[in-house]
BAFI-3210 file (N, C-alpha, C; in Angstrom, 3 decimals, decimal comma, padded with zeros to 6 digits):
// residues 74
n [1|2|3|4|5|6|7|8|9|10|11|12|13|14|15|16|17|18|19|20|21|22|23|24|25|26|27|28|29|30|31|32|33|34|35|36|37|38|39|40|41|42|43|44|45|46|47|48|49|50|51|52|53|54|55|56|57|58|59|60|61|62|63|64|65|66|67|68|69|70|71|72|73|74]
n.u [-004,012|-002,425|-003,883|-004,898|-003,373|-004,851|-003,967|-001,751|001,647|003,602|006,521|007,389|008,278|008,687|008,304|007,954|009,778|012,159|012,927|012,683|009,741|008,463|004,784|001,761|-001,534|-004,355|-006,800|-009,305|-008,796|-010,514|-011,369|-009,049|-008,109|-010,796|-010,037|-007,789|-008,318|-009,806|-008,242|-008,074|-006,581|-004,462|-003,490|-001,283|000,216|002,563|003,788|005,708|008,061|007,042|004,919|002,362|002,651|001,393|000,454|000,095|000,346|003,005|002,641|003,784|004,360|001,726|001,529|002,959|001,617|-000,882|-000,245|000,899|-001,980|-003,071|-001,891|-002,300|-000,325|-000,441]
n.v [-016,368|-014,920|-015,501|-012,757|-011,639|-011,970|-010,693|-008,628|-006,934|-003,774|-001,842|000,878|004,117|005,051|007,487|007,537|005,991|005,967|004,861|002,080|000,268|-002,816|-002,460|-002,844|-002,439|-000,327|-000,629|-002,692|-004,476|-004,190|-001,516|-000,404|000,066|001,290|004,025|004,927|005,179|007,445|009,563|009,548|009,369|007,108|005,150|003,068|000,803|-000,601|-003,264|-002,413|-003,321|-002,024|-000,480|000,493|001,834|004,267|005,965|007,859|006,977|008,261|010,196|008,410|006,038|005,546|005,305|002,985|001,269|001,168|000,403|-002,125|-003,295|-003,256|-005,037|-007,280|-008,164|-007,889]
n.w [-016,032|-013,178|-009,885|-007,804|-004,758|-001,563|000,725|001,149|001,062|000,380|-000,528|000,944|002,118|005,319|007,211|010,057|010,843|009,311|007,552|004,626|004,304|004,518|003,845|004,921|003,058|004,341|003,424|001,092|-001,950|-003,630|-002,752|-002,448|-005,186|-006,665|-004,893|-005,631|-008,156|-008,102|-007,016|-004,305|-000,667|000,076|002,477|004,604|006,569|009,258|011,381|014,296|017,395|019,354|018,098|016,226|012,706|010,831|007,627|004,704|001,596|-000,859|-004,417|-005,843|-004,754|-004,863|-007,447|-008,598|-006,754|-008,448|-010,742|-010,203|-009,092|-011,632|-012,951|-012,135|-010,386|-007,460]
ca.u [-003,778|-002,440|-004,832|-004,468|-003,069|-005,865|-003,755|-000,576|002,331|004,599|007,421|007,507|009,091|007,907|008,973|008,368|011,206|013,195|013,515|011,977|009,638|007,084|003,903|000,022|-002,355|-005,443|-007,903|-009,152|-008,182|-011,399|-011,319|-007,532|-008,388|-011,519|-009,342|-006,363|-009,015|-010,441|-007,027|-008,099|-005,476|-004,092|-003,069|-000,836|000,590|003,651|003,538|006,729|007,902|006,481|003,181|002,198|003,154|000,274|000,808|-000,179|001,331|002,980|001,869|005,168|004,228|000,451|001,277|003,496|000,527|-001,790|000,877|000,745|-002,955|-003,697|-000,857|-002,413|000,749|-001,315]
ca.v [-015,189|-015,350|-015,175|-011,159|-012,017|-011,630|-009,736|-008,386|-005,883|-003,275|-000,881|002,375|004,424|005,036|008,628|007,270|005,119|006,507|003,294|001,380|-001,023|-003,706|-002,060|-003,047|-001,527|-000,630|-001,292|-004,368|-004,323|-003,029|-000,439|000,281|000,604|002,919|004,803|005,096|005,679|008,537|010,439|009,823|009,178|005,474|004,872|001,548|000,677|-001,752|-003,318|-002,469|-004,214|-000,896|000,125|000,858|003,483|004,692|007,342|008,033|006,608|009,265|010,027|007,721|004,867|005,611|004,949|001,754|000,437|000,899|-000,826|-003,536|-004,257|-003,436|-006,513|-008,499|-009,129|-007,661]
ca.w [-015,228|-011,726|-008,590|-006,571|-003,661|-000,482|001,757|000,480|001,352|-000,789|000,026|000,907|003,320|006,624|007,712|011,645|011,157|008,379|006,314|003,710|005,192|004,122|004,903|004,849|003,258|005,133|002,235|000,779|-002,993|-004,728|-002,013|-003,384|-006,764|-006,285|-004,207|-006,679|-009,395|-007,761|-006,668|-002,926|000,419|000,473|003,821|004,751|008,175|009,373|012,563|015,225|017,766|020,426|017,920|014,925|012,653|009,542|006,539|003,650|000,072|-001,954|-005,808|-006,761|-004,286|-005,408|-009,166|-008,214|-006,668|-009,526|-011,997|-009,599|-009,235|-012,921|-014,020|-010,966|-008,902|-005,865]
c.u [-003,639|-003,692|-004,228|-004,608|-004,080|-004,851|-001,846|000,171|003,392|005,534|007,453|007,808|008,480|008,793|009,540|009,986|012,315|013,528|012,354|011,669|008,386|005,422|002,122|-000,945|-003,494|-006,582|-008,091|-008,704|-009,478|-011,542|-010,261|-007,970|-009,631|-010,661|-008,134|-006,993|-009,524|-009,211|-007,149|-006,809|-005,757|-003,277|-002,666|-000,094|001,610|003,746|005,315|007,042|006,753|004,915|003,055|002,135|002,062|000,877|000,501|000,777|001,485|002,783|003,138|004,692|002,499|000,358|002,219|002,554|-000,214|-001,356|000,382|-000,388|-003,263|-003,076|-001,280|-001,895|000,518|-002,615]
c.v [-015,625|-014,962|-013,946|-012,456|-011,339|-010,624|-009,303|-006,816|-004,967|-002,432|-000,083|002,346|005,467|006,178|008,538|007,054|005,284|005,823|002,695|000,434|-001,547|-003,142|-002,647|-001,906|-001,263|-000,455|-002,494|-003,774|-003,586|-002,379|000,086|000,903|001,685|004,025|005,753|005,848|007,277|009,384|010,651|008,964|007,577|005,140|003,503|001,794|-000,440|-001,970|-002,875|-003,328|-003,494|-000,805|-000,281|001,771|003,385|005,603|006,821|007,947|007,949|008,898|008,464|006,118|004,624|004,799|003,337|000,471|000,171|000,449|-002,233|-003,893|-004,390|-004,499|-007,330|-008,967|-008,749|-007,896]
c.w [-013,768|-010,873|-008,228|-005,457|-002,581|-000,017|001,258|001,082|000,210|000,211|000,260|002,258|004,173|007,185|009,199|011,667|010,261|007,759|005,438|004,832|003,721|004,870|003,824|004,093|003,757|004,421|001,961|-000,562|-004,241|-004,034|-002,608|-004,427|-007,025|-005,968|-005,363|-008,035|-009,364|-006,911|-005,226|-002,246|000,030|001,754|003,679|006,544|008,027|010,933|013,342|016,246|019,164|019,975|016,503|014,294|011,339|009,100|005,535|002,218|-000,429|-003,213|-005,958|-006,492|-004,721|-006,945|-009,274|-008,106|-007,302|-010,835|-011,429|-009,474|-010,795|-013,386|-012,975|-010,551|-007,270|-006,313]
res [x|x|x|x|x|x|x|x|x|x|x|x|x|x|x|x|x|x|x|x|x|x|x|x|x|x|x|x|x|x|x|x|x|x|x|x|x|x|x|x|x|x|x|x|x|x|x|x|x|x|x|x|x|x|x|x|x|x|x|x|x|x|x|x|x|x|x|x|x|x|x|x|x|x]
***
């Protein structure tokens, strides 16, 4: 079985900026998965070159993420 990656990014789209970006999430990964388990907010962030922009995963990008830690490619 592969290693979860420590610090890792996924896709979703960033309303600020109107595009798909690579964004952070601001959990560690058994924080994620609690989180995901328990139908609470997942917040991620992507840096700019001005700030930083935060929001909240939708259900779609929510259930993406919990594919991805349960097969351990995050």
């Amino acid at each position: 079985m592969t290693e979860p990656k420590a610090h890792f990014t996924l896709q979703s789209h960033c309303g600020i900026c109107n595009k798909k970006v690579s964004a952070t999430p601001m959990l560690n990964r058994d924080d994620l998965v609690s989180a995901l388990q328990r139908g609470l907010d997942v917040k991620v962030m992507h840096a700019t070159a001005e700030n930083e922009h935060s929001w909240s995963l939708d259900d779609q990008d929510k259930q993406h993420l919990g594919d991805a830690l349960a097969k351990h490619l995050v």
